[in-house]
C-alpha positions as CSV (number, residue, x, y, z in Angstrom):
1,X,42.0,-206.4,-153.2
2,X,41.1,-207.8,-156.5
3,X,44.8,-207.1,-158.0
4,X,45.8,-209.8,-155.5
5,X,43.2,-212.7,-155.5
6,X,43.1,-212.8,-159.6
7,X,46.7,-210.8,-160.9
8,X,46.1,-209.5,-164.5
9,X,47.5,-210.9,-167.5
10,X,51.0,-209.5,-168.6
11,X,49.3,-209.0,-172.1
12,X,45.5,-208.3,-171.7
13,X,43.5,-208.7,-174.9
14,X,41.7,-205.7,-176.2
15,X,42.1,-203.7,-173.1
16,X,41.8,-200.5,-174.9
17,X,43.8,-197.2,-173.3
18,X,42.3,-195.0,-170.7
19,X,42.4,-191.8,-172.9
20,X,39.7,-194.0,-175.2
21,X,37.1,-194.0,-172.9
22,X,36.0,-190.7,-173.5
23,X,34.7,-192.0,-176.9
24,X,33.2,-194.8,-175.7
25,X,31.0,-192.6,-173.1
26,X,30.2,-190.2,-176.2
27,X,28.7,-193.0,-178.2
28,X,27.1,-194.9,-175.1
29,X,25.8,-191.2,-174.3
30,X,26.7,-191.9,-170.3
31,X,29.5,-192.2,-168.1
32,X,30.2,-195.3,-167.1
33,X,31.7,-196.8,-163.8
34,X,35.5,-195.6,-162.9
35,X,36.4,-199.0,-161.2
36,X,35.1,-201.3,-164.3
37,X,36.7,-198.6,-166.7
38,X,39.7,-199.2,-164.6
39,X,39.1,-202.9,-164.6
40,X,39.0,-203.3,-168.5
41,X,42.5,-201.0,-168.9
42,X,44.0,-203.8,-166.3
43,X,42.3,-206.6,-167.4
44,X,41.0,-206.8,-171.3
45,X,39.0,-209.5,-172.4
46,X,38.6,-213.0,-170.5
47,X,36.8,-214.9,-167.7
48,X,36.8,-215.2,-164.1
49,X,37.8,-218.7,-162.7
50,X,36.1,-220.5,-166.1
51,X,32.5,-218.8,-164.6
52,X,32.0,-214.8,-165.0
53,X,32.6,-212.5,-168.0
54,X,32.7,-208.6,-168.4
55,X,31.4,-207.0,-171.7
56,X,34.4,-205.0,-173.1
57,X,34.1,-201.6,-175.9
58,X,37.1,-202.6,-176.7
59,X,37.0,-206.3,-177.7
60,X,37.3,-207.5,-181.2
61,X,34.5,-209.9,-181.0
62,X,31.3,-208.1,-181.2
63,X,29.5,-211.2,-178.7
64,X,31.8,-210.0,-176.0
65,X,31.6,-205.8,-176.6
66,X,29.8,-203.3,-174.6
67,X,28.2,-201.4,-177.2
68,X,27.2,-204.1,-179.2
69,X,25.1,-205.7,-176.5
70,X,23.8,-202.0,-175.8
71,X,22.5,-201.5,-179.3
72,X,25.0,-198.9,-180.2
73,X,25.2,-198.4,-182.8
74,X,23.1,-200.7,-184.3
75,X,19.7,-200.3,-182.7
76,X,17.1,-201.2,-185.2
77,X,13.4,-199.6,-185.2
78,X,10.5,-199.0,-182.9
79,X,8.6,-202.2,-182.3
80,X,5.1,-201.3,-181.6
81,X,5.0,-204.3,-179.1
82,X,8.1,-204.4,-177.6
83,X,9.7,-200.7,-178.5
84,X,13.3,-199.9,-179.2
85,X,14.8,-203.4,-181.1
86,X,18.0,-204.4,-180.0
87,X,20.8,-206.3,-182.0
88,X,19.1,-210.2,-182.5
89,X,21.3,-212.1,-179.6
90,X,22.1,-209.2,-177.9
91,X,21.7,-209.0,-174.2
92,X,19.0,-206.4,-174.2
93,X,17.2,-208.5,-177.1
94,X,17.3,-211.1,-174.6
95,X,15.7,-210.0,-172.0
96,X,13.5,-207.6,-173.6
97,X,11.9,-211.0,-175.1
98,X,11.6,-212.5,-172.0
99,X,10.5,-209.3,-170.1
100,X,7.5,-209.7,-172.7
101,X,6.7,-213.2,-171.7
102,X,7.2,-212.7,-167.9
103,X,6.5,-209.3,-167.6
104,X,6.1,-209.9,-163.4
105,X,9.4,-211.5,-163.4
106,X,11.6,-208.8,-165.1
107,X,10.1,-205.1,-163.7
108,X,13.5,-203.2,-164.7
109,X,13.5,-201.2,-167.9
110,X,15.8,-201.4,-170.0
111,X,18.9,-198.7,-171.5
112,X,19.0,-196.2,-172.4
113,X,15.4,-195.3,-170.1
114,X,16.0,-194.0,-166.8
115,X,16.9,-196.2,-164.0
116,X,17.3,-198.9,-167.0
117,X,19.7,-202.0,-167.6
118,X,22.6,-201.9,-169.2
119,X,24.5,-204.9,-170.2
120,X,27.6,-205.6,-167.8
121,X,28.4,-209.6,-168.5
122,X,27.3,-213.0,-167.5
123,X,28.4,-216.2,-166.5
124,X,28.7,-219.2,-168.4
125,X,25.7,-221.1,-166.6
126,X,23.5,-218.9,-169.4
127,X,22.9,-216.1,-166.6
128,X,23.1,-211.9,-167.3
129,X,24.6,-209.3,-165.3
130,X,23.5,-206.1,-165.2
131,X,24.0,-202.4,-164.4
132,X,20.9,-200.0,-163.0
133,X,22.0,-196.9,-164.0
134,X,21.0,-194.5,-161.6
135,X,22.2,-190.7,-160.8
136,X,25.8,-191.6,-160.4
137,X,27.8,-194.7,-162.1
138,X,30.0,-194.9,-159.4
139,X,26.5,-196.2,-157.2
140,X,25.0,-198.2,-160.4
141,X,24.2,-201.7,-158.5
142,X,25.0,-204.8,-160.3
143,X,21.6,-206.6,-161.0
144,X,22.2,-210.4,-161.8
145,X,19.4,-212.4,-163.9
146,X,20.0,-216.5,-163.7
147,X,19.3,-218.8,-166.8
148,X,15.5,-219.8,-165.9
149,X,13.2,-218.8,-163.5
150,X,15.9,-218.4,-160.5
151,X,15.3,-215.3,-158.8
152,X,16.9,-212.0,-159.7
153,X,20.4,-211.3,-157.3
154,X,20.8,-207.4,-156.7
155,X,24.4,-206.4,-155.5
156,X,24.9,-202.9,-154.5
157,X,28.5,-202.5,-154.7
158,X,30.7,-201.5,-157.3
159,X,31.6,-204.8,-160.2
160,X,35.4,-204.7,-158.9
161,X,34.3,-205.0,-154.8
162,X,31.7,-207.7,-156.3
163,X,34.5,-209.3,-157.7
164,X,36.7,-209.4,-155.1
165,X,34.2,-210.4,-152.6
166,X,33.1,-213.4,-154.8
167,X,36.5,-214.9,-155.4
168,X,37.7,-214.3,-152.0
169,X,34.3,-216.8,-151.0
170,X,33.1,-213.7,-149.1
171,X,29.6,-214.3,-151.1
172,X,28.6,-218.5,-151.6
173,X,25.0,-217.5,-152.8
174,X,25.9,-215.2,-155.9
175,X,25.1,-217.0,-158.9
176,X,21.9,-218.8,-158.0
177,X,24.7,-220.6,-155.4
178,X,26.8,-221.7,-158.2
179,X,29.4,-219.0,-157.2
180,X,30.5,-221.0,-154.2
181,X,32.0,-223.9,-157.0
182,X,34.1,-221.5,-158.6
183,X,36.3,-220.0,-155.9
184,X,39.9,-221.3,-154.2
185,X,41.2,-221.9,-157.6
186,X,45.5,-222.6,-157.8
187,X,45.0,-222.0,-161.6
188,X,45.0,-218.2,-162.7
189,X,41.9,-216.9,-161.4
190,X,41.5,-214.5,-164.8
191,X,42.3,-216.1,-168.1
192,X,43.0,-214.2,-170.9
193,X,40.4,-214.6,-174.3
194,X,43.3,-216.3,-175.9
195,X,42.9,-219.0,-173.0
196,X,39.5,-219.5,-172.7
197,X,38.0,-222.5,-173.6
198,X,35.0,-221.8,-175.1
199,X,34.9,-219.1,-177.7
200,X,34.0,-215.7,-177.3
């Protein structure tokens, strides 16, 4: 149980309120998981034992928010090389400029295509987490992209069972390996944006 491995904050940061995620969907223009929407309500904004980081609609900082990484609403034009332009920095811009350097490296497309990426978080060795959305959000595996040339992780289980099976040590090899570092922590195993040392 993730509630027990990392308790949440007494005062999460820009956890948003569960009747705001209708709004959020609307402007995505899907529904998203029900254990990360959970997760955010719980949670807000901060990091996983000083390694992994969720995107959050709600957060204040646009480097850190859900739909800002997604291109909503922000998106720029077509590209006749690259298509839909994504917000410079984003997470989609990111990979959509290395997808065109390496297309044999990257073959997933990207949101809002079918079957595409959407931006879930990353880790703070430079690597990208993904969902694939598929038919239902609930089964969208998490799709993990390392800094380099590593090779692509694909988890298919839900972000919070991820979670919990990473910080429990149930899963050493997650993070190109570096995930086995970061786990039986005695400082709080979520800290809080206000916490977090680097900035976000």
């Amino acid at each position: 149980n993730l509630i027990k491995i990392a308790p949440p904050p007494g005062f999460p940061v820009d956890a948003g309120e569960p009747k705001q995620w209708d709004e959020i969907e609307r402007e995505l223009g899907t529904v998203l998981p029900a254990d990360y929407k959970l997760l955010i309500n719980l949670y807000g904004r901060g990091e996983f034992n000083d390694l992994f980081y969720l995107f959050n609609p709600f957060s204040s900082s646009k480097r850190m928010n859900l739909l800002w990484h997604a291109g909503i609403p922000d998106c720029f034009a077509e590209d006749e090389e690259l298509g839909r332009l994504y917000p410079i920095g984003s997470a989609l811009e990111r990979y959509q400029l290395f997808r065109a350097e390496n297309p044999d490296l990257l073959p997933f497309p990207l949101f809002p295509e079918p079957r595409g990426l959407l931006p879930l978080g990353g880790n703070t060795n430079g690597g990208s987490a993904y969902w694939q959305m598929k038919v239902k959000a609930n089964d969208w595996p998490l799709i993990f992209i390392p800094h380099g040339l590593e090779p692509i992780e694909q988890h298919t289980m839900p972000v919070v069972e991820f979670l919990a099976r990473w910080l429990s040590g149930g899963m050493p090899n997650c993070f190109n390996g570096a995930g086995k570092h970061f786990v039986n922590r005695t400082d709080p195993v979520f800290q809080p944006v206000e916490r977090m040392g680097i900035s976000k």
